[in-house]
C-alpha positions in Angstrom: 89.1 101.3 87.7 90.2 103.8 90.4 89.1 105.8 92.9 88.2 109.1 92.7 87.5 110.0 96.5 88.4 108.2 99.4 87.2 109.5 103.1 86.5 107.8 106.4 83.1 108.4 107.3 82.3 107.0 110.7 83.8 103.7 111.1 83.5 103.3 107.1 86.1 103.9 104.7 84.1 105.7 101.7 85.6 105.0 98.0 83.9 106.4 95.0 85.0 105.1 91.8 85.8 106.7 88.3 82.5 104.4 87.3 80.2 106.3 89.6 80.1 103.3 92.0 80.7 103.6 95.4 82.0 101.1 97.9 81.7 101.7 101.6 84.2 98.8 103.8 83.9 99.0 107.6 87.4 100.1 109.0 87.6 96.6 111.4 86.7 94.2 108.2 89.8 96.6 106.5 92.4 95.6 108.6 90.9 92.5 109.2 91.8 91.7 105.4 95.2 93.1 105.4 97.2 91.3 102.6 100.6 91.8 104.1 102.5 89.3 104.3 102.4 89.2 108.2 98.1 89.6 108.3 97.4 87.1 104.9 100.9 85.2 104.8 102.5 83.9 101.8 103.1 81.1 99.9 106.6 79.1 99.0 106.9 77.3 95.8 105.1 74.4 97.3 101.8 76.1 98.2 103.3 75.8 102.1 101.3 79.4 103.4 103.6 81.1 105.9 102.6 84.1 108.7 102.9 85.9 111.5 100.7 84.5 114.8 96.6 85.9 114.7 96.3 88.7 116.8 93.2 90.0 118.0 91.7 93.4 116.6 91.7 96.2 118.9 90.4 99.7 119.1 93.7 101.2 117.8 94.1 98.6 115.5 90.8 99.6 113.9 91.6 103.6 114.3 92.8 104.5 110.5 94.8 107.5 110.6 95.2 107.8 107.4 95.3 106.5 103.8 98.6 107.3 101.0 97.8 106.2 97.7 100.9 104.2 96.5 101.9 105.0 92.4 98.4 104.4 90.0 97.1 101.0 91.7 97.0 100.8 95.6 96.8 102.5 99.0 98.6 102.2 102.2 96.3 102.3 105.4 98.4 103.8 108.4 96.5 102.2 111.4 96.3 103.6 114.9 98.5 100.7 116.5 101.4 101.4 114.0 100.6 99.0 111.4 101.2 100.5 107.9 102.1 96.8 106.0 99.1 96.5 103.7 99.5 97.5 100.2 95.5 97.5 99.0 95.7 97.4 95.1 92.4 98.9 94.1 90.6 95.9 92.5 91.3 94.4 95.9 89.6 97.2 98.0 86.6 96.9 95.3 86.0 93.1 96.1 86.5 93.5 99.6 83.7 96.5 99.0 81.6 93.8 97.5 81.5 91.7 100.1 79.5 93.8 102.5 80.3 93.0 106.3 80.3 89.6 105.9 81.9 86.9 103.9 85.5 85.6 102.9 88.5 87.8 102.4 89.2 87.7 98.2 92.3 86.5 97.1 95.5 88.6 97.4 96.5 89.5 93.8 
């Protein structure tokens, strides 16, 4: 599964799949689910979860400037407020297009 067409439309990012489905994921729920490492955190070989402080969302932070596709599986958001961290692998950017507006981040894989 990949995309065929990305574009921001509005304050949505647009993806249309090779399947014909299309996914449509606000830009603040985006970054909201960033799985860096800083956003999502990480795990040590004891299941300890590990990251950087919550920050609260602002305008810039929410302003994608643009989106690189990274080799055949993920993209790079580059957000207004420098942050460019997030490698969204494309099954991840489906799920978090299945979840609507609402709902709990899926799992980082």
């Amino acid at each position: 599964m990949r995309p065929t067409q990305l574009q921001i439309i509005g304050n949505d990012l647009a993806i249309v799949w090779d399947d014909g489905q299309e996914s449509y994921i606000s830009l603040p729920i985006l970054r909201r689910h960033c799985p860096c490492a800083g956003c999502a955190g990480e795990r040590d070989i004891f299941g300890n979860l590990y990251k950087g402080p919550d920050r609260p969302l602002t305008a810039r932070g929410a302003q994608l400037l643009r989106i690189d596709p990274i080799g055949g599986y993920a993209v790079q958001p580059f957000w207004g407020d420098g942050h460019n961290a997030g490698l969204y692998t494309y099954d991840y950017l489906r799920r978090l297009g299945a979840l609507g507006d609402g709902g709990s981040p899926p799992a980082v894989t």
